[in-house]
C-alpha positions in Angstrom: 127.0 68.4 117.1 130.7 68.4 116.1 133.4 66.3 117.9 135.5 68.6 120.9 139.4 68.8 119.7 142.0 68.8 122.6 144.7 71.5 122.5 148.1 70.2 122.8 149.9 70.8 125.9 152.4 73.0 123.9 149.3 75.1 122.0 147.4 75.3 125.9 150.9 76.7 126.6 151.6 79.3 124.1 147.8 80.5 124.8 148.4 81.2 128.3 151.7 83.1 127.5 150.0 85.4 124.9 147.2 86.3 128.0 149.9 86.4 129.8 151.8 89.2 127.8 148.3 90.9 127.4 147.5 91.2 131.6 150.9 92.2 132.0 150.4 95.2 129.1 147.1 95.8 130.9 148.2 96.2 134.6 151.1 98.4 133.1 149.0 100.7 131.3 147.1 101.1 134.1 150.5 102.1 136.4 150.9 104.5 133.1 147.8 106.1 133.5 147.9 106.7 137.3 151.1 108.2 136.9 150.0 110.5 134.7 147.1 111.4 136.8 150.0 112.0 139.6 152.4 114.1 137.5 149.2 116.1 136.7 148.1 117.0 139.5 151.8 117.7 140.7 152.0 119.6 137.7 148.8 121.9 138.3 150.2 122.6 141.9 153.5 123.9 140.6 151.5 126.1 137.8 149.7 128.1 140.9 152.5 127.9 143.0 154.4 129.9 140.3 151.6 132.0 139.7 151.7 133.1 143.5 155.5 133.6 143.4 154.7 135.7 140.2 152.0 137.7 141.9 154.3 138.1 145.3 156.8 139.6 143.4 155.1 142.2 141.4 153.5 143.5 144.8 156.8 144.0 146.2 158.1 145.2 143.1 155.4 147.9 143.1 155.9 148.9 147.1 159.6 149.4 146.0 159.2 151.3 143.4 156.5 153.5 145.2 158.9 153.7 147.8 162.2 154.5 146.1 161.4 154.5 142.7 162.6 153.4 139.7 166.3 151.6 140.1 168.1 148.3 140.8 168.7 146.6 143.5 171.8 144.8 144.6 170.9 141.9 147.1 174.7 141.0 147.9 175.3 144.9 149.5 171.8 145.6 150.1 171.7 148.9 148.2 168.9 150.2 146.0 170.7 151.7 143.1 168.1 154.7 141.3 167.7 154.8 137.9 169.1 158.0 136.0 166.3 160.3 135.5 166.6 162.2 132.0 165.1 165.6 132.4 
């Protein structure tokens, strides 16, 4: 069996930085990656919660328009403004 060599106390040194570096990169990818899952999931919510506003509108969209008809409305006055039907 071969002789064991001793690091130096410089080389044991520069060993444990590099690990170091490397846990540090490891624990940060991990913050990365749980973040993501975060902004996901936030993200998902926000996609149905728009998808609901969408839906909320087009049902009071279509009770207007069954109610007055086709027009504008102006939400400063309040006023329903009907379109100009061409006959």
């Amino acid at each position: 069996m071969a002789d064991s060599i001793k690091f130096t106390p410089e080389e044991i040194q520069e060993i444990q930085g590099v690990q170091s570096l490397y846990n540090a990169i490891v624990t940060q990818a991990g913050q990365v990656y749980l973040e993501e899952l975060s902004l996901d999931k936030k993200k998902d919510q926000l996609e149905s919660n728009f998808e609901e506003i969408r839906s909320k509108e087009s049902e009071i969209i279509s009770t207007l328009t069954t109610k007055y008809g086709q027009g504008q409305i102006n939400l400063e006055t309040g006023e329903f403004i009907p379109a100009d039907s061409e006959d």
